[in-house]
mmCIF file of the N, C-alpha and C atoms, coordinates in Angstrom:
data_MODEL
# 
_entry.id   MODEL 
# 
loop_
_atom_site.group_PDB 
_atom_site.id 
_atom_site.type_symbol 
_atom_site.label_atom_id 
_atom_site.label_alt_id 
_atom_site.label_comp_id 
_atom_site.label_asym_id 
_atom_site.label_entity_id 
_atom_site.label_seq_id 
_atom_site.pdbx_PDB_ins_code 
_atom_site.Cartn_x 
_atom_site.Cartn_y 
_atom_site.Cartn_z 
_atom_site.occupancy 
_atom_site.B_iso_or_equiv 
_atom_site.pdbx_formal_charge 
_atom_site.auth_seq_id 
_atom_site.auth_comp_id 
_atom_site.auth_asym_id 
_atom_site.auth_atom_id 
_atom_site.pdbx_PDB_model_num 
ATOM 1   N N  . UNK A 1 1  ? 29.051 -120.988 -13.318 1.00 0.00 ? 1  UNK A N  1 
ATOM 2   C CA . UNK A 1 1  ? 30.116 -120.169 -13.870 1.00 0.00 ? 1  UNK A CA 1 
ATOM 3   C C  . UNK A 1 1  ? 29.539 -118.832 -14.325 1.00 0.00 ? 1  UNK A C  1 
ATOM 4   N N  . UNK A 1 2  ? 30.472 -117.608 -14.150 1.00 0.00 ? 2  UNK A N  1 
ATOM 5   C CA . UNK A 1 2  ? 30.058 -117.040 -14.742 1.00 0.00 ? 2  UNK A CA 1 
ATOM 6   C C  . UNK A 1 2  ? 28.667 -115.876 -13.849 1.00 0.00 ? 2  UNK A C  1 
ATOM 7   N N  . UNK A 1 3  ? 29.134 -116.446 -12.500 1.00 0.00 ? 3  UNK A N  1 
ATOM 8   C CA . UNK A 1 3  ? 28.134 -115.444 -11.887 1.00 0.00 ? 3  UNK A CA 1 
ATOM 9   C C  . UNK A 1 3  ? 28.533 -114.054 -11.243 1.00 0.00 ? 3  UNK A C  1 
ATOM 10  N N  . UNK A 1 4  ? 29.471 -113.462 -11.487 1.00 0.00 ? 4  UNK A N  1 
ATOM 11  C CA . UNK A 1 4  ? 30.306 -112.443 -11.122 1.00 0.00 ? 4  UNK A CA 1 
ATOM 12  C C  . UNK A 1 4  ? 30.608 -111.631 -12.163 1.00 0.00 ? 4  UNK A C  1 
ATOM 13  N N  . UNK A 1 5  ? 30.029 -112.387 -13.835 1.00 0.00 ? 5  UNK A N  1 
ATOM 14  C CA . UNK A 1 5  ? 30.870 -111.833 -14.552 1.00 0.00 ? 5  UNK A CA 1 
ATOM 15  C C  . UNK A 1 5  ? 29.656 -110.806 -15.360 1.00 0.00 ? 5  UNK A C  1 
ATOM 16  N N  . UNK A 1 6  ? 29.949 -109.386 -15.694 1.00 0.00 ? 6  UNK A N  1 
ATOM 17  C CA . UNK A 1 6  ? 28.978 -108.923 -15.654 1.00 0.00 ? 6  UNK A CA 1 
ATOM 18  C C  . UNK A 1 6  ? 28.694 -109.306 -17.081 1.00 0.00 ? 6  UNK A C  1 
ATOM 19  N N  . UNK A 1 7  ? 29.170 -109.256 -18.001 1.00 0.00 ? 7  UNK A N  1 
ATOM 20  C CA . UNK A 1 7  ? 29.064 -109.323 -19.544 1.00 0.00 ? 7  UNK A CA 1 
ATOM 21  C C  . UNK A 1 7  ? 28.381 -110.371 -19.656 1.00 0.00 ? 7  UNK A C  1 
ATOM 22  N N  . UNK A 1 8  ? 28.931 -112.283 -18.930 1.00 0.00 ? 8  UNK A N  1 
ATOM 23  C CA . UNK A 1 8  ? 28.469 -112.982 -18.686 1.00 0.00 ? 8  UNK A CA 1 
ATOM 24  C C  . UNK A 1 8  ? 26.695 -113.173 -18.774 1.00 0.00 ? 8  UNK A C  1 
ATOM 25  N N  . UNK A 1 9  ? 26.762 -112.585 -17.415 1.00 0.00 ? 9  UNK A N  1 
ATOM 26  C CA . UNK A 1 9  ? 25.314 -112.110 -17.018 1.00 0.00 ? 9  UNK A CA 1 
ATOM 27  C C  . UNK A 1 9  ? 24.333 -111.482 -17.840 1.00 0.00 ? 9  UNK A C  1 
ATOM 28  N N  . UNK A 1 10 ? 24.981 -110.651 -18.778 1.00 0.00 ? 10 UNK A N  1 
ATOM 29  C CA . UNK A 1 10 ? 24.514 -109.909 -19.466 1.00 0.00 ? 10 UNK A CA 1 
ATOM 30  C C  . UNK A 1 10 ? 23.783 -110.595 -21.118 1.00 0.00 ? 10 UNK A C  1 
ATOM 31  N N  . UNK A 1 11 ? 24.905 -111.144 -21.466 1.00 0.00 ? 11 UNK A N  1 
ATOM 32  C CA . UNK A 1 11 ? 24.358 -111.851 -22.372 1.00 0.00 ? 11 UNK A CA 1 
ATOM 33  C C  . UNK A 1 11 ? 23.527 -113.332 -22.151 1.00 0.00 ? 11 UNK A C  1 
ATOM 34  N N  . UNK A 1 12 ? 23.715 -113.868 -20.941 1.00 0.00 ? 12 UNK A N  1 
ATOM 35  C CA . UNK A 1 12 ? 22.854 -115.129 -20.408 1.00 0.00 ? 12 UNK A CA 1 
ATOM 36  C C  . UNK A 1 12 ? 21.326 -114.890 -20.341 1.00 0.00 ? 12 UNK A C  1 
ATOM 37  N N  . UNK A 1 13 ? 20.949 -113.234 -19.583 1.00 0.00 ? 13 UNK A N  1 
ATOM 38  C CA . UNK A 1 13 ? 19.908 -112.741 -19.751 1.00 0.00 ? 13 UNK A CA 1 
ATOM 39  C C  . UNK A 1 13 ? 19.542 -112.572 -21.074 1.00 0.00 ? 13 UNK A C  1 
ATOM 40  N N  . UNK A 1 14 ? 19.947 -112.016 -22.298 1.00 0.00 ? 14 UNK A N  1 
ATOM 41  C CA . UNK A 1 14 ? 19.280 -111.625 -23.475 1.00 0.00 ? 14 UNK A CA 1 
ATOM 42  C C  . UNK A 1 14 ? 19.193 -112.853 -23.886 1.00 0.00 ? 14 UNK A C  1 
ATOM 43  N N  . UNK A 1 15 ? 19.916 -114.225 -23.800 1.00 0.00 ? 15 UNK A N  1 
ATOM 44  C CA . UNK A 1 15 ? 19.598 -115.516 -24.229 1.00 0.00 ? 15 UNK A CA 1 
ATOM 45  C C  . UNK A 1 15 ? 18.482 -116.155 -23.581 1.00 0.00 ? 15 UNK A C  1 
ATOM 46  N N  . UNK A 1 16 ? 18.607 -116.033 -22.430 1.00 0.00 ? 16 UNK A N  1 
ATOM 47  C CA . UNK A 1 16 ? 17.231 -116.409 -21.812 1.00 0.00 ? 16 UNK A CA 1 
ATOM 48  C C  . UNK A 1 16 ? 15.898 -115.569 -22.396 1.00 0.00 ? 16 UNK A C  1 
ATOM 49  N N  . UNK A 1 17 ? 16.339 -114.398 -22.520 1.00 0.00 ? 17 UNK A N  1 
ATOM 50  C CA . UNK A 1 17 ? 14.759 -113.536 -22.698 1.00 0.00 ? 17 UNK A CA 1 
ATOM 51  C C  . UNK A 1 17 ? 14.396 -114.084 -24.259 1.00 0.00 ? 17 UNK A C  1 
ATOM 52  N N  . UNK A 1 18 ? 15.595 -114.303 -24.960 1.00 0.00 ? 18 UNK A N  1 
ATOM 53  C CA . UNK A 1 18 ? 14.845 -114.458 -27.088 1.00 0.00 ? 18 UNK A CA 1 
ATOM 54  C C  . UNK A 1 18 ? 15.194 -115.236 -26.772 1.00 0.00 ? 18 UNK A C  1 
ATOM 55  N N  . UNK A 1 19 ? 16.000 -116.356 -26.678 1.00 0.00 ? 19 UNK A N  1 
ATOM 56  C CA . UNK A 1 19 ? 15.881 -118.235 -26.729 1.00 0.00 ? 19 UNK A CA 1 
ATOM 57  C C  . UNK A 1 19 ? 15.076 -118.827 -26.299 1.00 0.00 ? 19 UNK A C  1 
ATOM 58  N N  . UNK A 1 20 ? 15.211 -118.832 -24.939 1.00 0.00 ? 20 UNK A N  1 
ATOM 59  C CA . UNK A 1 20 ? 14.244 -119.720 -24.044 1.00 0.00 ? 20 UNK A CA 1 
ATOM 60  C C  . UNK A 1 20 ? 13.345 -118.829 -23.464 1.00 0.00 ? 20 UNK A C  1 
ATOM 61  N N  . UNK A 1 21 ? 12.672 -117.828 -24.283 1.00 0.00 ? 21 UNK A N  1 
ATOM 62  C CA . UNK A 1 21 ? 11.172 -117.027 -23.621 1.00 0.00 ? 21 UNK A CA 1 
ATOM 63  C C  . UNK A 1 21 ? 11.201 -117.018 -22.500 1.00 0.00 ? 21 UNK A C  1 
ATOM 64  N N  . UNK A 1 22 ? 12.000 -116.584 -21.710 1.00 0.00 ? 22 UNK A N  1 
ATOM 65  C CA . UNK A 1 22 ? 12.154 -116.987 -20.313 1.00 0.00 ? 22 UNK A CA 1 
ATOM 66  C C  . UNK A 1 22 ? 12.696 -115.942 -19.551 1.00 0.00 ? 22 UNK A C  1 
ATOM 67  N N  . UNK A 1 23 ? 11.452 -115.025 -19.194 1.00 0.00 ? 23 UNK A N  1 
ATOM 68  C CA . UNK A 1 23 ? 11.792 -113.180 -19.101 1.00 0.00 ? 23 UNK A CA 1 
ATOM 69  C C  . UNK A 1 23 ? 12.042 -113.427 -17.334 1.00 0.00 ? 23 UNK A C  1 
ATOM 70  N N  . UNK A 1 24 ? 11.239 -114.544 -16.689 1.00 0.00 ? 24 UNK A N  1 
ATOM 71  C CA . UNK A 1 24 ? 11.867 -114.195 -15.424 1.00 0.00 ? 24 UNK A CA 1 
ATOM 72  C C  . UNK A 1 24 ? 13.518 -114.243 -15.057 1.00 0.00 ? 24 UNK A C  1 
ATOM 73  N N  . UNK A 1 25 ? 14.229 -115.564 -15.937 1.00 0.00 ? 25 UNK A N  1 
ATOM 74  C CA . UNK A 1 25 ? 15.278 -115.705 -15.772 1.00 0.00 ? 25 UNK A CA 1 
ATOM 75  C C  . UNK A 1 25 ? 16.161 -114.647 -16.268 1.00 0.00 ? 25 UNK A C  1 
ATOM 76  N N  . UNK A 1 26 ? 15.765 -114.231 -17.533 1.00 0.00 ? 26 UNK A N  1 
ATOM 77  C CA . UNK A 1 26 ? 16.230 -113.158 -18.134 1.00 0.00 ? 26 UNK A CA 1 
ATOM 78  C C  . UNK A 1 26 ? 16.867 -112.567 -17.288 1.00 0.00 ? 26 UNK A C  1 
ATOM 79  N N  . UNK A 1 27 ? 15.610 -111.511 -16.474 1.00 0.00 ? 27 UNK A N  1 
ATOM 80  C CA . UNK A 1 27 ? 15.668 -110.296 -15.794 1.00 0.00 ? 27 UNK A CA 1 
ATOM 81  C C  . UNK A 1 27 ? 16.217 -110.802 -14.543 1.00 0.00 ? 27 UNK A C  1 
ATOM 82  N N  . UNK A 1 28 ? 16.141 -111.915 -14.069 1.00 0.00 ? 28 UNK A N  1 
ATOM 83  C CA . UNK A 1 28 ? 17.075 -111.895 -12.964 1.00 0.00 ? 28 UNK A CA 1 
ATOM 84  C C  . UNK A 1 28 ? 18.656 -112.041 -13.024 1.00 0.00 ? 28 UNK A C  1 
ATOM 85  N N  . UNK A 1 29 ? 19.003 -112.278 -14.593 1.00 0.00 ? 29 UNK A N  1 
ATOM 86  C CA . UNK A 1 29 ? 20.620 -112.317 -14.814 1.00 0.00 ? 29 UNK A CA 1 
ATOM 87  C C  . UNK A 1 29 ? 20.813 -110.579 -15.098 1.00 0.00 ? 29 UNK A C  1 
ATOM 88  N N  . UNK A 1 30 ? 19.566 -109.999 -15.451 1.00 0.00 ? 30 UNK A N  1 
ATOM 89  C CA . UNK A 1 30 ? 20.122 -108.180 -15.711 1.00 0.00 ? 30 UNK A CA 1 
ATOM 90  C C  . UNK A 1 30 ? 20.399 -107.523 -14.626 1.00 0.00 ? 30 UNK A C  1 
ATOM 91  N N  . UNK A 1 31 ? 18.879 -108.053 -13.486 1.00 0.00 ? 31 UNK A N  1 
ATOM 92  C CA . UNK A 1 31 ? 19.704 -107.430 -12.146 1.00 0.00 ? 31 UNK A CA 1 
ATOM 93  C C  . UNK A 1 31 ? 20.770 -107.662 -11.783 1.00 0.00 ? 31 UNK A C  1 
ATOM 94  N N  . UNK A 1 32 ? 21.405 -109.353 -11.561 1.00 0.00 ? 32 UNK A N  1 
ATOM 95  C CA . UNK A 1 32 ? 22.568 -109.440 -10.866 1.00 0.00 ? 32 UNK A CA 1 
ATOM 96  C C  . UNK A 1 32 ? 23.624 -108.884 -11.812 1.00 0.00 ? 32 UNK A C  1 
ATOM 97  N N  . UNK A 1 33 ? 23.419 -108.734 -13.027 1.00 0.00 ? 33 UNK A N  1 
ATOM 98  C CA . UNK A 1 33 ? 24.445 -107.746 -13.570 1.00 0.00 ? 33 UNK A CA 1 
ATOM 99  C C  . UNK A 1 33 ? 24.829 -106.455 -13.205 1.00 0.00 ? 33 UNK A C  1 
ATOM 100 N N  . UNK A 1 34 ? 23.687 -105.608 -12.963 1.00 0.00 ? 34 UNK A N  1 
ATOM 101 C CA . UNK A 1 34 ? 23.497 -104.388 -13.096 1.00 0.00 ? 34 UNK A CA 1 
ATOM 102 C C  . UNK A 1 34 ? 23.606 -104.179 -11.334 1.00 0.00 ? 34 UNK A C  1 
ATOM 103 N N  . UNK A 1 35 ? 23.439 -105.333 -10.628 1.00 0.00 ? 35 UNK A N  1 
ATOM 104 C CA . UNK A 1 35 ? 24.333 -105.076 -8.911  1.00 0.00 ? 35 UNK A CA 1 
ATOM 105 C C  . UNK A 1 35 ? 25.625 -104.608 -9.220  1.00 0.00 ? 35 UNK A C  1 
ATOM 106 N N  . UNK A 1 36 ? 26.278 -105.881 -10.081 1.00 0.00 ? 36 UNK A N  1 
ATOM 107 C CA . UNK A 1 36 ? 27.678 -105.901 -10.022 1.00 0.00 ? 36 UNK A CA 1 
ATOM 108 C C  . UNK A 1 36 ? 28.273 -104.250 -10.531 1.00 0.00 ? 36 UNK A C  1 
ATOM 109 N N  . UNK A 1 37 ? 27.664 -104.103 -11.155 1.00 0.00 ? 37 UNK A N  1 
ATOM 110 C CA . UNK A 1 37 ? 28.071 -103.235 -11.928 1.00 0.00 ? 37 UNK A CA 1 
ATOM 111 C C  . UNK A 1 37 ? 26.973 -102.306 -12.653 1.00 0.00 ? 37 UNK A C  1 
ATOM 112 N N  . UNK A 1 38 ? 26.500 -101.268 -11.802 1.00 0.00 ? 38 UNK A N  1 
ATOM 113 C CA . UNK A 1 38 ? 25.118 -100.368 -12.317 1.00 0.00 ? 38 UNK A CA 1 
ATOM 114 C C  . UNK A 1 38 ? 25.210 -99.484  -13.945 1.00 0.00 ? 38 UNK A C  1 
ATOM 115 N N  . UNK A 1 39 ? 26.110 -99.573  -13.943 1.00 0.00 ? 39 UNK A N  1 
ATOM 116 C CA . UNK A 1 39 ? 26.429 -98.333  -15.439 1.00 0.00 ? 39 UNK A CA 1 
ATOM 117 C C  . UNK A 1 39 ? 26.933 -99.216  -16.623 1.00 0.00 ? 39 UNK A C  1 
ATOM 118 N N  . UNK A 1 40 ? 26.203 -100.863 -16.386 1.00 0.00 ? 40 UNK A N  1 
ATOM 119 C CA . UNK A 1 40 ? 26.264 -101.691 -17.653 1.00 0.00 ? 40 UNK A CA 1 
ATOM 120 C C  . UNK A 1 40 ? 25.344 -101.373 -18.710 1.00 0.00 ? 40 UNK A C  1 
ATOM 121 N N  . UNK A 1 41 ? 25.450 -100.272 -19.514 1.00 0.00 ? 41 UNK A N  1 
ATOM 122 C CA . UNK A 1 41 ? 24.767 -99.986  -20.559 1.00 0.00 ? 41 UNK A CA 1 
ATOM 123 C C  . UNK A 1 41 ? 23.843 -100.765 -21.213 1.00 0.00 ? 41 UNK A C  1 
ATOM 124 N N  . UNK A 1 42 ? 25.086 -102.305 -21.797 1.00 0.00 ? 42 UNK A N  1 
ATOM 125 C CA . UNK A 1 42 ? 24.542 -103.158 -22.385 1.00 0.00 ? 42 UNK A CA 1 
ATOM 126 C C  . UNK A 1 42 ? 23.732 -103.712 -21.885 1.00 0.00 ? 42 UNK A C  1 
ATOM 127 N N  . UNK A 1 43 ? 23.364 -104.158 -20.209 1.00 0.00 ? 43 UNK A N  1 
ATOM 128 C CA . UNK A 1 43 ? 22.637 -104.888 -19.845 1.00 0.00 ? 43 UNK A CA 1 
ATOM 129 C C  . UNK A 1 43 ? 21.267 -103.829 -20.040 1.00 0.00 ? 43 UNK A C  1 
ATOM 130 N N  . UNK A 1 44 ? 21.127 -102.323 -19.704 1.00 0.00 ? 44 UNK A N  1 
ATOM 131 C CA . UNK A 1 44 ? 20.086 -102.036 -19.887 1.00 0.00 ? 44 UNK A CA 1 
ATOM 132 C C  . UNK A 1 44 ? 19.396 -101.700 -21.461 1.00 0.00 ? 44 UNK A C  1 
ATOM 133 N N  . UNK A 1 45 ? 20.177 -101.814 -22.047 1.00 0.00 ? 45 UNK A N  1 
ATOM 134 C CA . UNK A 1 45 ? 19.696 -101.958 -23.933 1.00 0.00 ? 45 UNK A CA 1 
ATOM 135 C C  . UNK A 1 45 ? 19.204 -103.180 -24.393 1.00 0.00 ? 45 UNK A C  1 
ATOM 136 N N  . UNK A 1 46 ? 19.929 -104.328 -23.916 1.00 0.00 ? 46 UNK A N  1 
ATOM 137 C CA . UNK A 1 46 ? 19.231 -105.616 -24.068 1.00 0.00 ? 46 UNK A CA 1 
ATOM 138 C C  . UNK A 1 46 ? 18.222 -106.161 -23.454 1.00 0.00 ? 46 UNK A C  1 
ATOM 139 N N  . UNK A 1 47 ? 17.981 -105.607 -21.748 1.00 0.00 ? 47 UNK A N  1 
ATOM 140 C CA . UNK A 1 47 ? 16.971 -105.679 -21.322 1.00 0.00 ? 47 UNK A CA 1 
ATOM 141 C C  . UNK A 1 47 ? 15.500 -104.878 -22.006 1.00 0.00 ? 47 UNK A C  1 
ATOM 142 N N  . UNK A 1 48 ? 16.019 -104.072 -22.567 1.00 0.00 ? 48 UNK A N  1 
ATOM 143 C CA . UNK A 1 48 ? 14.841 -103.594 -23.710 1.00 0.00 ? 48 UNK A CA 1 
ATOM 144 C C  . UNK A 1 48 ? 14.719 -104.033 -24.630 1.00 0.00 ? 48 UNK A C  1 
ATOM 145 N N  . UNK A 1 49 ? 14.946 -104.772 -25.360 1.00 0.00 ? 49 UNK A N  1 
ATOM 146 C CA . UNK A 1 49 ? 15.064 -105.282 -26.128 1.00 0.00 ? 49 UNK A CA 1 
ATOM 147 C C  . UNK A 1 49 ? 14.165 -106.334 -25.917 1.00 0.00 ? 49 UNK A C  1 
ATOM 148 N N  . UNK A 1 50 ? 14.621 -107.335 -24.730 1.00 0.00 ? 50 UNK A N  1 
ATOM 149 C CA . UNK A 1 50 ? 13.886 -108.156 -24.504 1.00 0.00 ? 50 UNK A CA 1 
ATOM 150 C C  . UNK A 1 50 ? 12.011 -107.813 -24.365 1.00 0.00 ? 50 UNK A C  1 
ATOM 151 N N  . UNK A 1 51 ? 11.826 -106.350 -23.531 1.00 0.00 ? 51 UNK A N  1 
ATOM 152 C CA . UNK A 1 51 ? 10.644 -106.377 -23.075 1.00 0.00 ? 51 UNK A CA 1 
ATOM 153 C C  . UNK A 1 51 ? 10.459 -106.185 -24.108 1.00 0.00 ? 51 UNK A C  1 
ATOM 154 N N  . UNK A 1 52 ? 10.691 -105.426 -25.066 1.00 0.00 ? 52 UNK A N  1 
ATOM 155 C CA . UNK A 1 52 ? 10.424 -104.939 -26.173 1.00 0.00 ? 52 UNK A CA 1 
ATOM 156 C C  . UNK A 1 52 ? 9.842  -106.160 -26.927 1.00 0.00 ? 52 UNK A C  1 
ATOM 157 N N  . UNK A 1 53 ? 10.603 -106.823 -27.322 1.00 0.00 ? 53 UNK A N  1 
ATOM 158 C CA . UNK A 1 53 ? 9.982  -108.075 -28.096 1.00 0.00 ? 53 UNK A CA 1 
ATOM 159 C C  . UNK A 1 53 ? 8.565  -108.842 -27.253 1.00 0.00 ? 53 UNK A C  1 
ATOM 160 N N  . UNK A 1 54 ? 9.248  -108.532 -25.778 1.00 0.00 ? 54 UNK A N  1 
ATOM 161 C CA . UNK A 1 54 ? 7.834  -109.268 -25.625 1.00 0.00 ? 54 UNK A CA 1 
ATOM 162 C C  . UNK A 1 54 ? 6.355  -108.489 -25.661 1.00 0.00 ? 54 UNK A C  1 
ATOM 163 N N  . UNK A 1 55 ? 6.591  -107.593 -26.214 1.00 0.00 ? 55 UNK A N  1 
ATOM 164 C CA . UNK A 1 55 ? 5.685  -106.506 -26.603 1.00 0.00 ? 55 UNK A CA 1 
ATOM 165 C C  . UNK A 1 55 ? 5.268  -105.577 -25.098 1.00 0.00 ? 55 UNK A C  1 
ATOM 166 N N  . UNK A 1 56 ? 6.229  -105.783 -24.469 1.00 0.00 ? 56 UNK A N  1 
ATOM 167 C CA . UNK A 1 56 ? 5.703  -105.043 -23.045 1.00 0.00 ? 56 UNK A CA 1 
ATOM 168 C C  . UNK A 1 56 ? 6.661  -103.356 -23.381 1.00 0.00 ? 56 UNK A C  1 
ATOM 169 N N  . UNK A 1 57 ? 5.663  -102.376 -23.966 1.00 0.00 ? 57 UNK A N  1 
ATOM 170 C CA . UNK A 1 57 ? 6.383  -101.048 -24.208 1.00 0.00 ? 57 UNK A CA 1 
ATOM 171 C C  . UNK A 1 57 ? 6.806  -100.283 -23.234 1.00 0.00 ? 57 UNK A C  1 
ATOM 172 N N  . UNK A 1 58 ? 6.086  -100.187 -22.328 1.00 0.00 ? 58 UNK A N  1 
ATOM 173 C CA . UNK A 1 58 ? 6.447  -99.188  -21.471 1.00 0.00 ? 58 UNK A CA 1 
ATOM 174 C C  . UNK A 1 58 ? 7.853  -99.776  -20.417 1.00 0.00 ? 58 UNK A C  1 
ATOM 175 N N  . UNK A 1 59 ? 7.745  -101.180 -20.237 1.00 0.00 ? 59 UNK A N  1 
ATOM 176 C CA . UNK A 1 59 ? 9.251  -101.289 -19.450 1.00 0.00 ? 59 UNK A CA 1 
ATOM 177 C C  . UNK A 1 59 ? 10.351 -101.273 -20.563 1.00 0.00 ? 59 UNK A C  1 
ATOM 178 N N  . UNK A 1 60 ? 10.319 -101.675 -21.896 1.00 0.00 ? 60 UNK A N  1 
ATOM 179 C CA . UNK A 1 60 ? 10.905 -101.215 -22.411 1.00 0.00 ? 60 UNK A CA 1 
ATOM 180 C C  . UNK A 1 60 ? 11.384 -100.075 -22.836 1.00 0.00 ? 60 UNK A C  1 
ATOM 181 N N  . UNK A 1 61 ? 10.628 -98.994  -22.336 1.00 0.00 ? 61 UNK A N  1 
ATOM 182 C CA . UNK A 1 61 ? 11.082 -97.650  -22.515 1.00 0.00 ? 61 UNK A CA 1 
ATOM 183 C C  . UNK A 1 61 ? 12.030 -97.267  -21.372 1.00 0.00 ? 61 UNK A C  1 
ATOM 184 N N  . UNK A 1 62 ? 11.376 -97.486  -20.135 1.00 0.00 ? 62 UNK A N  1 
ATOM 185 C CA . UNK A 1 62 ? 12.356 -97.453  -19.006 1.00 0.00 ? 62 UNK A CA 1 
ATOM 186 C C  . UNK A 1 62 ? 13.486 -97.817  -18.577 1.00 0.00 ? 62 UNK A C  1 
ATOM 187 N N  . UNK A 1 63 ? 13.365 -99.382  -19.228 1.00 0.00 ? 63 UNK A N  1 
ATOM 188 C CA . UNK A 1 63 ? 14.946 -99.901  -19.496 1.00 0.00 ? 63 UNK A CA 1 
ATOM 189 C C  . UNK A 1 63 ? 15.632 -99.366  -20.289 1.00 0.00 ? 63 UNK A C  1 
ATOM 190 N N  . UNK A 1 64 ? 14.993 -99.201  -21.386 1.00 0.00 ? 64 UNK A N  1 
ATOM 191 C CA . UNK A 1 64 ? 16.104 -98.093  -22.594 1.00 0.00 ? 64 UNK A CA 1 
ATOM 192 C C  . UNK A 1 64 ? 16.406 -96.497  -22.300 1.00 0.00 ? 64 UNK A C  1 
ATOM 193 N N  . UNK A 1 65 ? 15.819 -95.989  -21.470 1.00 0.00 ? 65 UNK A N  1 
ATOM 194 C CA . UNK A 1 65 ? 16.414 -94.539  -21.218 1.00 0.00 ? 65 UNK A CA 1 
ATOM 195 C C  . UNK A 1 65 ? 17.020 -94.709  -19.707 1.00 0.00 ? 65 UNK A C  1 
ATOM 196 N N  . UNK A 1 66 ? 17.006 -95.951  -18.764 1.00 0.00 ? 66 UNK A N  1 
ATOM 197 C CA . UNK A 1 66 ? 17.880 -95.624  -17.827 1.00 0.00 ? 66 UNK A CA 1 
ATOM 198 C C  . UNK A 1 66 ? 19.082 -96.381  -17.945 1.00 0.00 ? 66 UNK A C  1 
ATOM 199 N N  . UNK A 1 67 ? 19.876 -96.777  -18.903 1.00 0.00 ? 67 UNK A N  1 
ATOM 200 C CA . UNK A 1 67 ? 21.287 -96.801  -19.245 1.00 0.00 ? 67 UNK A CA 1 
ATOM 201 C C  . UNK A 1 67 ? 21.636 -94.944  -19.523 1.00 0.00 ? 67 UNK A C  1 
# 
């Protein structure tokens, strides 16, 4: 469920990335978000977020300035 839906997607990834430490799954629910729909802000703020926490800075910078 829920694979079309971009918000969906969106928040499944930030649950995967801080719940279940689980940055591959994460990032593969941000891409298929950010297919559906490229100018999902949220998906690219939370995807920073995520790298961010995982202390990876520099993709977190990239994710946060290309929303």
């Amino acid at each position: 469920m829920g694979r079309d839906d971009v918000l969906a997607l969106t928040f499944a990834g930030f649950s995967l990335g801080m719940d279940a430490h689980d940055r591959a799954a994460a990032f593969a629910a941000f891409e298929t978000a950010l297919t559906l729909s490229p100018s999902t802000a949220l998906a690219f703020i939370l995807g920073s977020v995520v790298h961010s926490w995982a202390g990876a800075a520099e993709p977190a910078i990239a994710w946060g300035s290309a929303g």
